[in-house]
C-alpha positions in Angstrom: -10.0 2.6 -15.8 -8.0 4.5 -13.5 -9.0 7.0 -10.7 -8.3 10.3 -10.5 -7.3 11.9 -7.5 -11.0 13.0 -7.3 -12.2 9.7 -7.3 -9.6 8.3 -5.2 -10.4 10.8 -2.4 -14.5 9.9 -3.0 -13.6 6.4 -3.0 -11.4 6.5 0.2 -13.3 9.1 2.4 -16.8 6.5 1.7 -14.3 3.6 3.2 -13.3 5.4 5.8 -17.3 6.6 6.7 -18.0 3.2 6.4 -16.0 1.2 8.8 -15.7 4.8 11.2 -19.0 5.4 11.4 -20.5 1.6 11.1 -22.6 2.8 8.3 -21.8 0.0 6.2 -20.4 0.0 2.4 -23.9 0.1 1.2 -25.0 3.3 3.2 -21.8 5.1 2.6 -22.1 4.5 -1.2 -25.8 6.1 -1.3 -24.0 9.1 0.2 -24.7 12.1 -1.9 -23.1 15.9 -1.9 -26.0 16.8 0.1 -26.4 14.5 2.4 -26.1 15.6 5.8 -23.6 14.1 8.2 -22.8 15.6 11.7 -26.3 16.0 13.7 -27.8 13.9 11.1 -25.9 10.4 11.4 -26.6 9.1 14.5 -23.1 7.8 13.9 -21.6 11.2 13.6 -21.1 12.4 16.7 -18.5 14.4 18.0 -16.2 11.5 19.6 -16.1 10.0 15.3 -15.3 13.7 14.4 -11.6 13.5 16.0 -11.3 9.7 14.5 -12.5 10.8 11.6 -10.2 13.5 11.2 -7.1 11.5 12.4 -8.0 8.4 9.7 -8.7 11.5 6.8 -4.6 12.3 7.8 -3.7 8.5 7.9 -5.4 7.0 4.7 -5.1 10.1 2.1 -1.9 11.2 3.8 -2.3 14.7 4.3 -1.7 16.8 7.5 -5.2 18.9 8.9 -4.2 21.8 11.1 -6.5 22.4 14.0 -7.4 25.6 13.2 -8.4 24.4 9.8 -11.0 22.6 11.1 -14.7 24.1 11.3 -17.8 22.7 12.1 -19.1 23.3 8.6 -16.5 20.8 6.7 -19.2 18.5 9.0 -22.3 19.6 7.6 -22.8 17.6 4.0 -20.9 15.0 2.9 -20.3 17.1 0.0 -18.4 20.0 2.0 -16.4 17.2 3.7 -15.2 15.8 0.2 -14.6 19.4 -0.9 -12.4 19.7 2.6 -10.3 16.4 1.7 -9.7 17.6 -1.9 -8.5 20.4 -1.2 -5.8 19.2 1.5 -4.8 16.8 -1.4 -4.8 19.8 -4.1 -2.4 21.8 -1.6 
């Protein structure tokens, strides 16, 4: 079966959580649209928001302006996912 563009950016924004944040592939995959990240994940904290941002560029090879970025794509993992999809939609 082959991924869709949707899947692919689910699929590669859990990896990158995963070895970013330590979480593990486990943890990452239990990840729902709700779940909360930033000032919920220990791991999240604002140093992995810059690395995460720079690795989001790198491994779905889009560009993510700085004034793009607001502290609400942080909140769920859902609203980050939307975030990545739509740099990959244009």
């Amino acid at each position: 079966m082959t991924e869709t563009p949707a899947t692919a950016a689910d699929t590669t924004l859990r990896a990158l959580l995963a070895d970013i944040l330590g979480l593990g592939e486990e943890r990452a995959a239990e990840l729902t649209p709700d779940s909360g990240l930033f000032g919920e994940l220990p791991e999240f904290d604002s140093m992995a928001v810059a690395t995460v941002l720079t690795e989001m560029e790198d491994r779905l090879g889009i560009i993510i302006d700085d004034d793009e970025v607001e502290g609400e794509i942080f909140e769920t993992y859902g609203k980050l996912l939307a975030f990545a999809q739509s740099k990959l939609n244009g």
